[in-house]
C-alpha positions, 0 to 999 in steps of 0.5 A: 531329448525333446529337441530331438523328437521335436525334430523327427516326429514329422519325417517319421510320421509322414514317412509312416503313413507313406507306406501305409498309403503305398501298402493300400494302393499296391493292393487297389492297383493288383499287386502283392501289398506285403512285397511292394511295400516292403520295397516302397519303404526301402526307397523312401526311408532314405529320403527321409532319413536324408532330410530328417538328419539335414534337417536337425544339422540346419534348423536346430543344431546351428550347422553341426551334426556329431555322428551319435547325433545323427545316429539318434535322429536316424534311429529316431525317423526309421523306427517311427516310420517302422512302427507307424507302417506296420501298425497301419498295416496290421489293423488293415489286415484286421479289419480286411480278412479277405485282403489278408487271405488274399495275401495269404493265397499269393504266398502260398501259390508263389511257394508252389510254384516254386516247389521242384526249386526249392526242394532242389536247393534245400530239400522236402522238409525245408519246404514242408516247415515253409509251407506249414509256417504260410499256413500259420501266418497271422497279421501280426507276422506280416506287419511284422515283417513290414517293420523290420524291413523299415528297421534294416535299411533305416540302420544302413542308411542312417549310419552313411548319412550320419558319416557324410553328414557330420560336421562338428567345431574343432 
């Protein structure tokens, strides 16, 4: 097990810290942090996750890679990635109350705007429930919600790059 941490902390560390550096300059350049970073992540995981598990089959398991190998060095990076960005994002919001009531305030005004729509589709309590549970939003929802949108496509994408990159001896 250490040759497959010894391989993958520094793609999920780098990637990790990626996004919370994605998440700060969303927000210094105006734009909604909690959505783009969302975005940023499903961009880069794959990145990642490609050089990660090209990175074990090359430099550390002699040109091979089983499928359960590179679903473990996947699993591995996306999950690190995960937790690092939603850590890093939960204690800025901690240590930012007006960025988080900022963030807050958008979701509120984009549920707003939407309102006539929303009841259209669903109905008035479906929109109530959503209103009260933005109201109720805490930091923790928001990073959590950061890392499970690391979490899901890591799965996705390491499941292709496992299959396209495996190669064992016969």
């Amino acid at each position: 097990m250490n040759r497959y941490l010894d391989s993958t902390y520094r793609f999920g560390l780098i990637g990790g810290v990626f996004c919370v550096i994605a998440f700060l300059l969303f927000q210094w350049l105006g734009y909604d942090p909690s959505n783009l970073s969302m975005l940023f992540g499903v961009v880069l995981i794959p990145i990642f996750l490609f050089l990660g598990i090209r990175f074990f089959k090359k430099d550390v398991n002699q040109g091979e890679l089983g499928f359960s190998q590179g679903m473990l060095i996947g699993f591995l990076i996306y999950t690190m990635i995960g937790v690092i960005s939603g850590l890093g994002i939960w204690f800025i919001l901690l240590i930012s109350p007006e960025l988080f009531a900022e963030l807050k305030s958008l979701k509120i005004e984009v549920l707003d705007s939407n309102k006539e729509m929303i009841i259209s589709q669903l109905n008035e309590e479906s929109f109530d429930t959503t209103y009260k549970q933005i109201l109720g939003m805490t930091e923790w929802d928001i990073a959590l919600n950061d890392f499970i949108w690391k979490i899901l496509p890591g799965l996705f994408f390491t499941i292709i790059f496992s299959i396209i990159l495996r190669k064992t001896k016969f």
